[in-house]
C-alpha angles and dihedrals in degrees: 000000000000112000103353083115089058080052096048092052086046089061101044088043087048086043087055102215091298086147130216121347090000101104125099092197099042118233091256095048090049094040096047085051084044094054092042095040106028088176108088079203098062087058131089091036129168125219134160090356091307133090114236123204098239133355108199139159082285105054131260124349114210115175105193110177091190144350093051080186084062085076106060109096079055101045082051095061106023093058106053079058097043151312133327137214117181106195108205118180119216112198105220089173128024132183106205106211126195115218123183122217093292097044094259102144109248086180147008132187144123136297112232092206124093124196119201138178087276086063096071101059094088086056092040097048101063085060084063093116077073106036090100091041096114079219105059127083138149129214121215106206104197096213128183112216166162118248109199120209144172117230102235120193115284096034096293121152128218098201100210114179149358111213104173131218109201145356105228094172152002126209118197106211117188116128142357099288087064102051096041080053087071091066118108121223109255092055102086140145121352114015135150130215100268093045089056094047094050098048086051103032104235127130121270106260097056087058093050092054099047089056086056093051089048092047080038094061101030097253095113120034121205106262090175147255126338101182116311091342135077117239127212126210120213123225105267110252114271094251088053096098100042 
């Protein structure tokens, strides 16, 4: 996407040539805060007792790669103040990439795992005390990239760095319009858990917790059991009555 490679430059040259697994603050972590908050000035900002990554004209900036929980004695004191935007990546391609002890590379091949926007509602979900707060929303960067790791003894891994690619998408998240947008079509009215995950492919959990961010923000409402699941049922359309 437009300027997420300046971004990318901001953040090696930020990260001053330290090399591979040095970094305390990893290369996707620096390049996402450099593409939402271009303006090194705006980063490393305290508000409310706690330093958030970026405060721009927007509000707050806060790029989380994993343990969304992790953000809640922040989101507690950063949102009564201003907005909030948590930035969440979601690695739809990864290249896994082997380094020795120099950082030579020893392997290189693809990651048969592939992360979407549906990955991150378990994360999302135990923010759910903010999902109605007109100020909070989380964006879901959809990034292509290269996971670096040393090979331990035993066949134990040290992951050491997530240098990205590319950035393929971005969902704005921020209310329950626009989580009820991801649908596709042909789920409608009344659905479980496992109904949703098998029409999209996705594993079960991620399903589950999307129903509980729909029944979070008021955009499902419970309709009972179906088996050993509870169903949800969405708002008819609005030409629905006509």
């Amino acid at each position: 996407m437009d300027g997420f490679a300046d971004a990318l430059r901001a953040a090696e040259q930020d990260a001053g040539g330290r090399g591979i697994g040095t970094l305390g603050e990893k290369t996707l972590h620096l390049a996402l805060k450099y593409y939402f908050a271009p303006d090194s000035s705006t980063h490393e900002q305290k508000i409310g007792g706690y330093a958030a990554d970026a405060v721009t004209e927007d509000g707050v900036i806060e790029v989380q790669t994993r343990a969304l929980w992790r953000l809640k004695p922040k989101l507690r004191a950063f949102l009564p103040c201003t907005p909030v935007t948590v930035v969440y990546p979601a690695a739809e391609e990864t290249q896994l990439v082997c380094v020795d002890e120099y950082g030579e590379v020893q392997s290189s091949r693809k990651s048969p795992k592939h992360k979407s926007v549906w990955h991150a509602m378990p994360e999302i979900v135990r923010l759910k005390e903010f999902l109605n707060d007109p100020r909070f929303r989380v964006c879901v960067a959809a990034v292509s990239v290269v996971q670096y790791y040393r090979q331990k003894s035993r066949g134990k891994r040290e992951k050491l760095d997530r240098v990205p690619l590319s950035l393929n998408g971005i969902y704005m998240l921020s209310g329950a319009e626009d989580y009820l947008a991801l649908l596709p079509p042909e789920v409608s009215g009344e659905f479980t858990a496992g109904t949703l995950a098998a029409a999209l492919g996705i594993p079960r959990d991620c399903a589950a917790a999307f129903l509980m961010i729909l029944r979070t923000t008021g955009a499902a409402a419970v309709a009972g059991k179906r088996g050993r699941e509870v169903a949800v049922t969405l708002p008819a359309p609005p030409d629905a009555a006509l």
